[in-house]
N, C-alpha and C positions, 0 to 999 in steps of 0.2 A: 504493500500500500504506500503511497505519494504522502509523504509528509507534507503538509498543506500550512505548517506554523511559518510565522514573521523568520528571517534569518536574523537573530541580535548574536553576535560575540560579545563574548563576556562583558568586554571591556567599551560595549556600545548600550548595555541596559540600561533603560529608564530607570529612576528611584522609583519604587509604588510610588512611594507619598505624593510624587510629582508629576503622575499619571492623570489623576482625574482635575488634576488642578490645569491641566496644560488642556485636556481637550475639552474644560469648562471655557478656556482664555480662546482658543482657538474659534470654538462655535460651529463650528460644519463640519459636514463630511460628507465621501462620496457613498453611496451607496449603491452594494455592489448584490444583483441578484442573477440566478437564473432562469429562467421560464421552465414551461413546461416541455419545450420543444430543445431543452437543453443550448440555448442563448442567452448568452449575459446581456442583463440591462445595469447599467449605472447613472446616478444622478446625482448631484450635488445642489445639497441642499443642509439650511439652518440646521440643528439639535440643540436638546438640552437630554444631559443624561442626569436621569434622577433614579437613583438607588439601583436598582439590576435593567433597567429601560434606559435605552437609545431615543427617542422620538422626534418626528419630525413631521416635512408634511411635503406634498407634492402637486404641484398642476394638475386638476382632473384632465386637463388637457395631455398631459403627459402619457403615454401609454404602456411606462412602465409596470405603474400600479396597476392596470388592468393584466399584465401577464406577471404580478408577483402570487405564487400559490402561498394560499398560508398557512403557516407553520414551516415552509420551509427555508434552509439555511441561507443566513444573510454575509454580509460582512462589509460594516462600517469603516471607510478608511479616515483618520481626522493626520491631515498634512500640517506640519508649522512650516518657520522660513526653511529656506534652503538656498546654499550656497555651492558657486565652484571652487577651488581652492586650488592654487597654482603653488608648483612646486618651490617656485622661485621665492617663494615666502618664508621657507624652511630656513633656519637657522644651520641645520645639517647638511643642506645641499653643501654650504661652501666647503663644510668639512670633508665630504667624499662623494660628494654627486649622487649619491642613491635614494634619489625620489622620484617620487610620479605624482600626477593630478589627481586629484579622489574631488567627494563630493560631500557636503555636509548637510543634515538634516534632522530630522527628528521627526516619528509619524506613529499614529496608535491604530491596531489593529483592534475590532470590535466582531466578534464572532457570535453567533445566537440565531436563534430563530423568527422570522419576523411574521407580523401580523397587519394587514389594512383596516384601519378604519373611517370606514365612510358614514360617516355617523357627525351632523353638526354641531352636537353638543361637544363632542369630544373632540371637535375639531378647534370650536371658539374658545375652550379650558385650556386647549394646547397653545395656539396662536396669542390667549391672554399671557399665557406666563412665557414664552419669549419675548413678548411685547416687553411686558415687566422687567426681564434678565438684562434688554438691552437698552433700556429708557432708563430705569432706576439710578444711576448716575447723574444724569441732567440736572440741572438747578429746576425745570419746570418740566418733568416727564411728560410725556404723552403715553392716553391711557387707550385702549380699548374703548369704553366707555363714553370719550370723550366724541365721538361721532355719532351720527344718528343711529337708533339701532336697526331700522332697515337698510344702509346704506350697510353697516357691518355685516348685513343676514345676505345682501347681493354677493359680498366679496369673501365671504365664505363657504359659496357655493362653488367656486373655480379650486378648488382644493380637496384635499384628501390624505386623511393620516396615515403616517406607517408608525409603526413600533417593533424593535429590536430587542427584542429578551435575552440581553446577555448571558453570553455561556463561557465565554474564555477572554480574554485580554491581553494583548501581546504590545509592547512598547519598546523604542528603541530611540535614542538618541545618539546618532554619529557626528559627535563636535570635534574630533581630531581627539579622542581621549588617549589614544595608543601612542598619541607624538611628547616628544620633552616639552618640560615649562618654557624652554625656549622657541621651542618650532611653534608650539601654539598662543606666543605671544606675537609669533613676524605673523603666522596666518590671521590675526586681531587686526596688527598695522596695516597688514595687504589688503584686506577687506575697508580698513576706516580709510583708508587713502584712494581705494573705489569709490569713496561715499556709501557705501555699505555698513552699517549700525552691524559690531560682529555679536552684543548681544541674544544668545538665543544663538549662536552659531557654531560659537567656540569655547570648548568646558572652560572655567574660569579657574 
């Protein structure tokens, strides 16, 4: 059997701790299903993952909810930044030349079984509280509420929920952890002197 898990090395795993806090910051993902005719559909789209649920929502327009079976396997991908990273940044190149380009990133695997709801109520409870997750900052949020409520009930008819029952969690962050405090302080300068923020790119 095909092993089907994230590849992390060791030295590329995410901290738990710092798993759910990164795909609460990040906010999307793509969502990746099969049909019944064994075709992948994916879509990118919002989330909030609350306790063992992925959820989000999709275009009725879209036609992947129509070919998602439910209850079968899903897999959430939620991407952060990503960088190139040039060799020539390497504090080592000068010492012996043995480098090459790699790529930096960070991304969480969400596995489970997913479910459609096309059901308004649990469409408007869901679209309330993303509303909420990404207003509640504001000095003056905007609420749900704040609109008419038929004008809400039109534009929640172009929609449709999915939900993701997690079953497994796979996380990885590749910031250059396997390079010295040196190589991954020139790959910082090589990125800030891009104009590239290396925060989120290069382990500290």
């Amino acid at each position: 059997m095909t092993d089907a898990s994230l590849y992390v090395p060791r030295f590329n795993v995410m901290e738990p701790d710092a798993v759910r806090p990164f795909v609460e910051a990040v906010a999307t993902a793509q969502l990746v299903t099969v049909g019944a005719d064994g075709v992948p559909d994916a879509t990118f789209l919002p989330v909030l993952w609350e306790g063992d649920r992925l959820v989000g929502h999709l275009a009725r327009a879209n036609a992947h909810w129509r070919r998602i079976v439910d209850g079968s396997p899903a897999l959430a991908i939620v991407t952060g930044p990503d960088t190139y990273v040039s060799p020539s940044w390497y504090a080592t190149k000068a010492e012996h030349g043995k480098v090459v380009p790699t790529w930096n990133y960070s991304v969480v695997h969400l596995r489970g079984r997913i479910v459609v709801h096309d059901d308004p109520e649990w469409v408007r409870a869901l679209v309330t509280r993303l509303t909420d997750r990404h207003e509640s900052s504001r000095d003056e949020p905007w609420a749900v509420t704040d609109a008419p409520a038929d004008y809400i009930d039109k534009n929640l008819r172009p929609i449709v929920g999915v939900e993701l029952l997690v079953e497994s969690v796979e996380a990885k962050a590749k910031l250059s952890q396997n390079r010295s405090d040196e190589d991954r302080s020139g790959v910082a300068r090589g990125l800030a002197a891009d104009g590239v923020d290396p925060a989120g790119l290069v382990q500290e």
